[in-house]
BALOBA-1460 file (C-alpha; in Angstrom, 3 decimals):
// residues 97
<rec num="1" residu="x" x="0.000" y="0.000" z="0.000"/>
<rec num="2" residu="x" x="1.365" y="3.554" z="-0.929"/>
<rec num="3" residu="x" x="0.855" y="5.893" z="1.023"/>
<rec num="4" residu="x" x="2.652" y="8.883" z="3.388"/>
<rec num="5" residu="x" x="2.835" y="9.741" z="6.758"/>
<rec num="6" residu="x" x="2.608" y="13.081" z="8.467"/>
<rec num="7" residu="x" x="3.587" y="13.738" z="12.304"/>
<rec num="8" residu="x" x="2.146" y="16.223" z="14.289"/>
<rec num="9" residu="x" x="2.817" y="17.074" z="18.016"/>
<rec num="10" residu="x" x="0.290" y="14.711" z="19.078"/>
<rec num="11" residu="x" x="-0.748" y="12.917" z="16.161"/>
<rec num="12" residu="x" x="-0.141" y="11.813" z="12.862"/>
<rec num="13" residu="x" x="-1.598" y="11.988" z="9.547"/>
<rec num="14" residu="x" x="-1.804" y="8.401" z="7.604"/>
<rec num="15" residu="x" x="-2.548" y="9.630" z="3.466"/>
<rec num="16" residu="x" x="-3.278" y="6.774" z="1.911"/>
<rec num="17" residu="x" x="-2.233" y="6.838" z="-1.952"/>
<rec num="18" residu="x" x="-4.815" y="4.180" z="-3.500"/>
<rec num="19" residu="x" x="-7.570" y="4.633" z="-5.492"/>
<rec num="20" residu="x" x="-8.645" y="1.518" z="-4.006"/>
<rec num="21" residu="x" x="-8.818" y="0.061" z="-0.308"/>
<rec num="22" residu="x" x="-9.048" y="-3.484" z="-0.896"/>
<rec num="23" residu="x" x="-8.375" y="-6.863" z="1.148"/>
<rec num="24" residu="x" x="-4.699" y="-6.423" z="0.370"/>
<rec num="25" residu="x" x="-3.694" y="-3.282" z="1.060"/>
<rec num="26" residu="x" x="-6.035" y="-2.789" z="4.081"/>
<rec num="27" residu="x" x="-4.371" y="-5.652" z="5.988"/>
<rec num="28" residu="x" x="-1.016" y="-2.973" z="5.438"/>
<rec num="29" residu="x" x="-3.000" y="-0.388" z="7.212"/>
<rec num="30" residu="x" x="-4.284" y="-3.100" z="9.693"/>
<rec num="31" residu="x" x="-0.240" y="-3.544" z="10.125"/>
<rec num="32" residu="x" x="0.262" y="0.448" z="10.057"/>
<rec num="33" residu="x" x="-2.220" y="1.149" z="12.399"/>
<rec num="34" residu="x" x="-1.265" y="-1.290" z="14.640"/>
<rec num="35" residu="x" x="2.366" y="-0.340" z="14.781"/>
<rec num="36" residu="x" x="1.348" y="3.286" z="15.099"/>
<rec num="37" residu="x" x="-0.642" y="2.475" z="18.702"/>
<rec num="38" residu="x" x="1.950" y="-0.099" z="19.440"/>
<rec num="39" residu="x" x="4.858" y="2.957" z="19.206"/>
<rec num="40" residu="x" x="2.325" y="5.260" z="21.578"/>
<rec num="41" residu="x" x="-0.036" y="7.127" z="18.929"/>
<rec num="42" residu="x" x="-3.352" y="7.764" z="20.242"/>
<rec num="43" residu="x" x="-4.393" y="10.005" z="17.725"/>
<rec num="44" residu="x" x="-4.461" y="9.188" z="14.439"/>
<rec num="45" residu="x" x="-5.959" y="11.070" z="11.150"/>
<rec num="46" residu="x" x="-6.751" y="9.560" z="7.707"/>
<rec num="47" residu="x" x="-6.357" y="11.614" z="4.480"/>
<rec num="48" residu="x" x="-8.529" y="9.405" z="1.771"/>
<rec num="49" residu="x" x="-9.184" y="11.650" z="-0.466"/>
<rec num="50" residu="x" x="-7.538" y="9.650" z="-3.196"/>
<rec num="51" residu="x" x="-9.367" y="6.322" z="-1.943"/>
<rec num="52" residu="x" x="-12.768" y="5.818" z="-4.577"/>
<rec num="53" residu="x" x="-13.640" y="2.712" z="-3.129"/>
<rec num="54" residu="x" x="-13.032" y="0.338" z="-0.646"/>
<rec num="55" residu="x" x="-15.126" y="-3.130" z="0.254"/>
<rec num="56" residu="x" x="-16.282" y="-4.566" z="3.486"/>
<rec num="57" residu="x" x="-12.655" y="-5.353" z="4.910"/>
<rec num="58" residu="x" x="-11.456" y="-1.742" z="4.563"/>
<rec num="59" residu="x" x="-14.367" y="-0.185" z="6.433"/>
<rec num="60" residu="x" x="-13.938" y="-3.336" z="9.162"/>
<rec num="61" residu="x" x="-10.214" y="-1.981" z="9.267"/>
<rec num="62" residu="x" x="-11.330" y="1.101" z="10.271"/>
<rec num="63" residu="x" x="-14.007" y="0.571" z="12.563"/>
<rec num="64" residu="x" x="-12.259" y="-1.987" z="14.383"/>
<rec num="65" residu="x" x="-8.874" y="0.691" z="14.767"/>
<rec num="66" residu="x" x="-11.463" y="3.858" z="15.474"/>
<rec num="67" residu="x" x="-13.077" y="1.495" z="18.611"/>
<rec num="68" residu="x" x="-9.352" y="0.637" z="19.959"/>
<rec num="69" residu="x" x="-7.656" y="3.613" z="19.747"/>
<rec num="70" residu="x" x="-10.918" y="5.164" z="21.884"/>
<rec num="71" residu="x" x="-10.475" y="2.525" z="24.110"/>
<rec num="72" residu="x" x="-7.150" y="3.451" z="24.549"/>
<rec num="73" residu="x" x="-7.925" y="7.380" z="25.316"/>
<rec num="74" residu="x" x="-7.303" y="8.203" z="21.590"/>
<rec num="75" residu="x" x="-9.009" y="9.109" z="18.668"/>
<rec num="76" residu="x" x="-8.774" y="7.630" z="14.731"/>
<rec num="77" residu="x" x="-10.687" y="10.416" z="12.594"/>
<rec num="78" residu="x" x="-11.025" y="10.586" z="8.780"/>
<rec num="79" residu="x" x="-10.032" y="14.068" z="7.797"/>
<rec num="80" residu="x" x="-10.545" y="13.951" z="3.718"/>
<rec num="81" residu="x" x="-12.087" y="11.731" z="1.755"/>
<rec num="82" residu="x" x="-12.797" y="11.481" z="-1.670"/>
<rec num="83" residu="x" x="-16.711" y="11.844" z="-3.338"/>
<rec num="84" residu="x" x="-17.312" y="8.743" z="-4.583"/>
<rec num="85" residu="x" x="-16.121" y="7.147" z="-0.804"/>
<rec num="86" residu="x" x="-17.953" y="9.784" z="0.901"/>
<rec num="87" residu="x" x="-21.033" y="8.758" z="-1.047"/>
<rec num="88" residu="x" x="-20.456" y="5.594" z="0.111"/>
<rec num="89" residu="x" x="-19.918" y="6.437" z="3.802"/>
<rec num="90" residu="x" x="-23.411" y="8.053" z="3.589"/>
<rec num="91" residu="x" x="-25.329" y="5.369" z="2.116"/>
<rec num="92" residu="x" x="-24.336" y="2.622" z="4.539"/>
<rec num="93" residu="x" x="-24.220" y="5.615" z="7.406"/>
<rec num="94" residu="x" x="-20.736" y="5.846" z="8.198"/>
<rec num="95" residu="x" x="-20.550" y="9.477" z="7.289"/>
<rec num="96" residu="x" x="-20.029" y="10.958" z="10.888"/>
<rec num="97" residu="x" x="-16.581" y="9.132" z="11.259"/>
């Protein structure tokens, strides 16, 4: 999975660089995210405003990371996100993440 990473005094900014968040490349930001809260992050922001699409395991990916990082004191918030995904957000009522 391409994609760049921004750090911020208390957080950092994961941009993913895929058109596409798939079964492959979401286990990498399974990995990613993991490692991130591993090293201490507790508050994490997701640029996806190049991601069009994703399927089921990409939106488990991020539910599942949003719920333990909160656990954990933190937060994992979606700061951009392309029209197509946000459509997609809406319709299945994801859309306040």
């Amino acid at each position: 999975m391409n994609y760049t990473i921004k750090e911020d005094k208390n957080k950092i900014i994961i941009k993913i660089e895929e058109e596409l968040l798939n079964n492959e490349n979401s286990e990498a930001l399974r990995f990613l995210l993991s490692e991130s809260i591993n090293d201490g992050i507790k508050n994490i922001e997701l640029d996806l405003s190049n991601v069009k699409a994703t399927n089921s395991s990409g939106i488990a990916k991020i539910l599942f990371f949003q719920k333990k990082i909160s656990e954990k004191g933190g937060s994992l918030k979606i700061i951009d996100m392309h029209p197509e995904l946000k459509k997609l957000f809406h319709l299945i009522g994801l859309d306040n993440i």
